[in-house]
N, C-alpha and C positions, 0 to 999 in steps of 0.2 A: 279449289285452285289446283292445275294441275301441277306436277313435281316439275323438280328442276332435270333437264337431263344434262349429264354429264360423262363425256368422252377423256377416257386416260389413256394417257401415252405415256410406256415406259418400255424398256428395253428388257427389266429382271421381269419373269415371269412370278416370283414371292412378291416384290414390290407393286406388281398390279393386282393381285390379288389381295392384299391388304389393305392398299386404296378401295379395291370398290368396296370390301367388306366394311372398311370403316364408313365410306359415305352412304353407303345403300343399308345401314344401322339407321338413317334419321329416313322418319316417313317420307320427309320431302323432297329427296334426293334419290333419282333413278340412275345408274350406270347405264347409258345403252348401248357403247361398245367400250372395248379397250384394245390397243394396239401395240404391238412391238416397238415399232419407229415411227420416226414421221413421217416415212415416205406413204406408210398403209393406212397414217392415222388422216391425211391429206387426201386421199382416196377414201374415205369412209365418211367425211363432213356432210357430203351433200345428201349420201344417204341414211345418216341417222341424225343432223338437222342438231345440233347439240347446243346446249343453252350456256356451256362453260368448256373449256377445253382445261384439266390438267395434263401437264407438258413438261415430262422430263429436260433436262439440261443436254445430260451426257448422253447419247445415242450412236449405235450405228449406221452408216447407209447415209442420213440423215438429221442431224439433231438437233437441239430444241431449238438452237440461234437462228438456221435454217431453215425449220420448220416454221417459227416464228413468221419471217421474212414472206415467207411465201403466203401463209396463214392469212397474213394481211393485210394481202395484196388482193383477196375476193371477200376476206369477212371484216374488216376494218373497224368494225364495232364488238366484235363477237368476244366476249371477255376471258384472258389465258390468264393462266397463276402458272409460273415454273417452279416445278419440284427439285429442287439443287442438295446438293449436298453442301456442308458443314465443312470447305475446304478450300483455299486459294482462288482454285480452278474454277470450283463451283460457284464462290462469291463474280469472280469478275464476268465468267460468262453468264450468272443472273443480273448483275447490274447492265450488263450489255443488251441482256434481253429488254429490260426495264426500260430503258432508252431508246429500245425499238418498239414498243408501244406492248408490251406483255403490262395485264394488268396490274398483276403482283404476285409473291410469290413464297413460300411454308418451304423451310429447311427440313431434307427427311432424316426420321428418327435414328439418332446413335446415342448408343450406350446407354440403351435405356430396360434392358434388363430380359425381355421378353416378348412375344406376338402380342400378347394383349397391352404390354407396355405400351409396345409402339403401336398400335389401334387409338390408345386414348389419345395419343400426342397427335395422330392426323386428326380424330375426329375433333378435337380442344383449335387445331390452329386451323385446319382447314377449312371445317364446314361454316363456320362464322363466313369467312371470307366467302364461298360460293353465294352464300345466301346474300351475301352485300351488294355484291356482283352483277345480282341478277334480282337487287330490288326486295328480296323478302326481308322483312322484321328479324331482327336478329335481339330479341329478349335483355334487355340491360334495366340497369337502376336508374330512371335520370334523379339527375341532380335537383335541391331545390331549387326554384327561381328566385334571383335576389330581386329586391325591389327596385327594379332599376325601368327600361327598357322593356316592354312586354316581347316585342318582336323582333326581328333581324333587322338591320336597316340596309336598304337598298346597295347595292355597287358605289363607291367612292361615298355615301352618305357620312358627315362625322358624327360623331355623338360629340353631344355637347353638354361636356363635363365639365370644362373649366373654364373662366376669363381669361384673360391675358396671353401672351404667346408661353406657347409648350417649353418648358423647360428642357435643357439643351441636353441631348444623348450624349449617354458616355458608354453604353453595350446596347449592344444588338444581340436579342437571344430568340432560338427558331425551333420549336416543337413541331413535328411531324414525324408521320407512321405510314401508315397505308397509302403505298402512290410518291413517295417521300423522296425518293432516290431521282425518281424523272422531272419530278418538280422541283428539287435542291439545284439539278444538274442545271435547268432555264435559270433559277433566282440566279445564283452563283455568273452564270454565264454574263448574265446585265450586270451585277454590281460594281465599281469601278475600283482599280486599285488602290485608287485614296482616298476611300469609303470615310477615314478618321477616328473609327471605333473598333474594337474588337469586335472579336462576334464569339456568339457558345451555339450550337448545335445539338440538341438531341435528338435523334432517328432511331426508333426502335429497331434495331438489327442486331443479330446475335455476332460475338466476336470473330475475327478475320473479315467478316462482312463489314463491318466500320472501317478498317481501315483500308480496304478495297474502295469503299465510297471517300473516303477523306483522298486519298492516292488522286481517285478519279476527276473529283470536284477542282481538285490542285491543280488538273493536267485542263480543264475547261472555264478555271475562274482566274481575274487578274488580281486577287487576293490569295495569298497565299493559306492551302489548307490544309492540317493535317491532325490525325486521330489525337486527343487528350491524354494529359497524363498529367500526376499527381507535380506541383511544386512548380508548372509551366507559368512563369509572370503572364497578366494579359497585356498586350501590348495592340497600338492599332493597327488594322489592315490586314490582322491574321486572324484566319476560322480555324477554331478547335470544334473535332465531335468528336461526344460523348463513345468510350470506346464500348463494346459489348460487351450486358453484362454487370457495366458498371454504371452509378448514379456518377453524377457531376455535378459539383458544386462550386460556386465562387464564393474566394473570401477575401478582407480585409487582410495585406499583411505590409504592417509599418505603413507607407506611402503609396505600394502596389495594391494590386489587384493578384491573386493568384488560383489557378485550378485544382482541385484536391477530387481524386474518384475514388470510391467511397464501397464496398457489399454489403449496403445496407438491407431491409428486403423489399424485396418491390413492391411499388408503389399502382396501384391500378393495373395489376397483375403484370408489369412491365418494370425492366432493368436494364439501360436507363432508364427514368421517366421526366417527363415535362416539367411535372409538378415539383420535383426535387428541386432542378436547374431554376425555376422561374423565383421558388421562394429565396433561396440562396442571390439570386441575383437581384431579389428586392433588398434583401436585407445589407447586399454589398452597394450595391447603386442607387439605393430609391428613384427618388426621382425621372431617373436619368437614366432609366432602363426603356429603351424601346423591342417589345415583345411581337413575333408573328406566327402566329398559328396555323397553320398550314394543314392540307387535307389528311385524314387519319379517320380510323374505326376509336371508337371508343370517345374518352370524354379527358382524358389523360393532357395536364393543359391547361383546365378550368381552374382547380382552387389555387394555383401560383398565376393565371391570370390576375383573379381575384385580388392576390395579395399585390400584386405589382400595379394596381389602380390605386388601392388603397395607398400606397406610398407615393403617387402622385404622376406614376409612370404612364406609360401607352401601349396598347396593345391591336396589332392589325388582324386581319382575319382572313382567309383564301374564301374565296366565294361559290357557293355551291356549284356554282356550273362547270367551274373548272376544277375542280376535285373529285377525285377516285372515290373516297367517302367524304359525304359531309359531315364527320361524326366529332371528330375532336375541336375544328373552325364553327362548324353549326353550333355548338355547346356553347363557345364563347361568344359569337354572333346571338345568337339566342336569349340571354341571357342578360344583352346590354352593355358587356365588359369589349368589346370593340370601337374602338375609335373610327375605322371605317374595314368595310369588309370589299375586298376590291379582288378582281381575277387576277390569276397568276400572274399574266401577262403585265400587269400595273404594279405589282410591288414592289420591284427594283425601285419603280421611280419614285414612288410615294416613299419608300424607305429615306433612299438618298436627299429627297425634299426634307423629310423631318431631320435627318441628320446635319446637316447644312444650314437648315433655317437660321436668319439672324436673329442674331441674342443684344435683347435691350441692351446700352450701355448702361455702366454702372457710374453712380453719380457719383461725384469728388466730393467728400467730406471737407 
C-alpha cells in the first residue's frame, strides 16, 4: 500500500521541521513538501498531489483561514487538520476553520519540556488522525460485543428494546470528538429554544478551546450555551460543555440537578470523557436520559452508553456517512446500544420528537 503523502504548511521554519520529522518517523507517512505560507503551499497542491494537507492557523501573506477558503474551492474533499496554537486566537480561528470545512485539528506542543517532548506529542495526536483521514487502520482495542444486536442498524431503523412508549426525557447528553465542533454547530443550530430539557455536552477539546466552542454555539443556537462549571443547577433550555481538561458529572442535589467538574484521570485517554458524563447522568436521571453519540475517533461513549440502556434510557447515534470518523457512533451502533442511528442532518428532529413525545396519562386512584 503506498504511503500517505502529506504537505505542511507552517510559517516557523523549527515547527516544520518537527512535523515532518515527527510524521515521516511512521513508515506510512511520506512528507512531500512543506511551505512557508499558504500562498506557496496553494501553488505546490497540483504539483506534489497530497493526500492530507497540515495547515497552520497563523500565517503570513496568507493564513490558514484563507488558505483554507481557497483550498476548497478546487480540492473540496482533500482532507486539512489545522495546527493552532493553545490560545484565544488560535481556538476561535480553528473553530472558524472547522466550520469552513477543515477536517480537524492537533493543538501544537507547549511546555512540554523538549524536541523530543514535542516529537511525541505530534506523533501521539497527529498521525492517528492522518491515518483516519485518509482511511488507514489505526490499531485500537475494540470492545467486547454485548449480546445484543450483531450489526448496525440501518438509517432511522429503531432497535427494539422495549414495549410501551419511551419514557419521558429529562436530559439530553451529547458525546463527540473528531469532526465535533462543525457538527455541534448544525445540531445546535436546529434545535429549538424550548427544547424542555437541559442538555450536557462533552467534546473532546483542550481548555480556552471549550469555551471558544460554547461562546460560538451560544452566538448560532436558540438555546442558550455556555462552558460548565462546578455547582451550575441544570435547568431547561440551557447547554453546558464540559470545559477542558475536566470530567463532567451530574448529580442529585435535594430537588435539583447539578454539574460538578471533577480532575479525575482520563478516561479513554481523554479529559473530559463521554463515559464519565454518560454514567453520572444514568445514575442522576435513569430512565430519562436521552443520549447522542456523535462522530469521533475512538470508542469513548460506549460503556456509559451501556449503562444508560441498562437504566432504561435511549441512546441515538450519527451515522457513518455523515461523520468525520465513524469511531465513537460506530462503537455504539455496532454494538446494538442505539435506538436509531440517523445522519446528522435528522437528529434535531428525531431529538425533539423523543423529547415531546406524549406521556400516557396517569390513572386516578
Amino acid at each position: 500500500m503506498p504511503s500517505i503523502r502529506v504537505l505542511v504548511v507552517d510559517d516557523s521554519v523549527v515547527v516544520r521541521r518537527l512535523v515532518t520529522d515527527s510524521l515521516q518517523s511512521d513508515p506510512d507517512l511520506t512528507v512531500v513538501a512543506a511551505a512557508a505560507n499558504g500562498r506557496i503551499a496553494l501553488s505546490r497542491l497540483p504539483q506534489v498531489n497530497p493526500d492530507v494537507v497540515v495547515l497552520d492557523v497563523e500565517m503570513p501573506e496568507l493564513d490558514g483561514l484563507e488558505t483554507l477558503t481557497a483550498l476548497r474551492a478546487t480540492h473540496p474533499k482533500l482532507p486539512v487538520i489545522m495546527f493552532s496554537t493553545l490560545t484565544e486566537r488560535g481556538a476561535a480561528a480553528t473553530l472558524e476553520a472547522l466550520s469552513r470545512g477543515a477536517s480537524d485539528y492537533v493543538t501544537k506542543p507547549a511546555n512540554v519540556g523538549g524536541v523530543q517532548e514535542a516529537m511525541a506529542r505530534i506523533r501521539d495526536e497527529l498521525i492517528p488522525k492522518v491515518k483516519l483521514l485518509c482511511g488507514r487502520p489505526v490499531v485500537t482495542t475494540p470492545p467486547p460485543r454485548r449480546a445484543v444486536l450483531p450489526t448496525a442498524q440501518p438509517a432511522g431503523s429503531p432497535r427494539p428494546r422495549r414495549s410501551g412508549p419511551p419514557p419521558a426525557v429529562e436530559l439530553l447528553a451529547i458525546g463527540v470528538s473528531t469532526g465535533g465542533p462543525a457538527a455541534l454547530e448544525k445540531l445546535f443550530s436546529a434545535l429549538p429554544g424550548d427544547l424542555g430539557v437541559p442538555v450536557v455536552v462533552v467534546q473532546h477539546m483542550p481548555p480556552i478551546f471549550t469555551d471558544m466552542l460554547a461562546r460560538r454555539l451560544d452566538s448560532h443556537s436558540a438555546l442558550q450555551v455556555a462552558e460548565a462549571a462546578t455547582g451550575v443547577v441544570l435547568a431547561p433550555n440551557q447547554t453546558w460543555i464540559a470545559p477542558g481538561d475536566f470530567h463532567l458529572v451530574v448529580e442529585p442535589h435535594g430537588d435539583a440537578k447539578v454539574l460538578r467538574t471533577t480532575t479525575d484521570p482520563p478516561e479513554n485517554s481523554c479529559r473530559p470523557a463521554v463515559d464519565v458524563l454518560f454514567r453520572s447522568a444514568a445514575r442522576a436521571y435513569g430512565a430519562g436520559v436521552l443520549a447522542v453519540v456523535m462522530t469521533g475517533m475512538g470508542q469513548d461513549g460506549l460503556r456509559g452508553a451501556e449503562q444508560i440502556i441498562e437504566v432504561g434510557g435511549a441512546v441515538l447515534a450519527q451515522d457513518e456517512a455523515t461523520s468525520v470518523v465513524w469511531g465513537m457512533p460506530g462503537y455504539v451502533a455496532n454494538t446494538g446500544l442505539a435506538d436509531q442511528v440517523l445522519p446528522l442532518d435528522q437528529l434535531a428532529g428525531a431529538i425533539v420528537r423523543r423529547v415531546r413525545q406524549p406521556q400516557p396519562a396517569r390513572s386516578v386512584p
